[in-house]
C-alpha atoms as one frame of an Amber mdcrd trajectory, in Angstrom:
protein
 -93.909 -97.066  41.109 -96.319-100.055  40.824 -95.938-103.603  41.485 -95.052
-104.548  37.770 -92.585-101.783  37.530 -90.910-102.804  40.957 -90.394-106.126
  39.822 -89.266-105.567  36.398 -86.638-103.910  38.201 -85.592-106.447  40.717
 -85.644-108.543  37.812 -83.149-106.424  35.654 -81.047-105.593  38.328 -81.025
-109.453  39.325 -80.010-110.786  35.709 -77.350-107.896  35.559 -75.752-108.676
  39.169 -75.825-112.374  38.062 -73.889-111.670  34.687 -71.601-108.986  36.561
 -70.681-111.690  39.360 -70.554-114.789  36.553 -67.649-113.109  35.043 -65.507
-112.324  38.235 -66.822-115.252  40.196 -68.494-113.275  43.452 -71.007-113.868
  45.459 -72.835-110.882  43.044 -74.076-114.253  41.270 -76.372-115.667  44.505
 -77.663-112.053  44.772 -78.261-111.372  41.576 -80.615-115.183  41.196 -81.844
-113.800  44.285 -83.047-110.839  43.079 -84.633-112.504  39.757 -86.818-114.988
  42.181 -88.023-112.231  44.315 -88.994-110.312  40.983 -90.794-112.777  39.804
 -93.248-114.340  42.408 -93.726-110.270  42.909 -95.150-110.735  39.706 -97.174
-113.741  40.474 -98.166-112.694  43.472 -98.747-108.787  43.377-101.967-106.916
  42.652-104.575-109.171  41.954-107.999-108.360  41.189-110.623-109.108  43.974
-114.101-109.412  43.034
């Protein structure tokens, strides 16, 4: 699994956890925002070319 796939997933999982906890009202919600950050500045952040 790369680095794009990886956080493509923490992202889907995130935006599901945080529509799955908006509708009961958890604490699914903070994890699931949680999740979608971390996804994304893995996406920033990962893999970059190094000449």
């Amino acid at each position: 699994m790369g680095v794009k796939w990886f956080a493509s997933a923490l992202i889907v999982l995130g935006l599901g956890l945080t529509l799955y906890g908006y509708q009961i009202q958890n604490p699914a919600t903070f994890v699931g925002v949680s999740l979608v950050v971390v996804g994304v500045v893995v996406l920033l952040t990962g893999r970059r070319t190094r000449h």
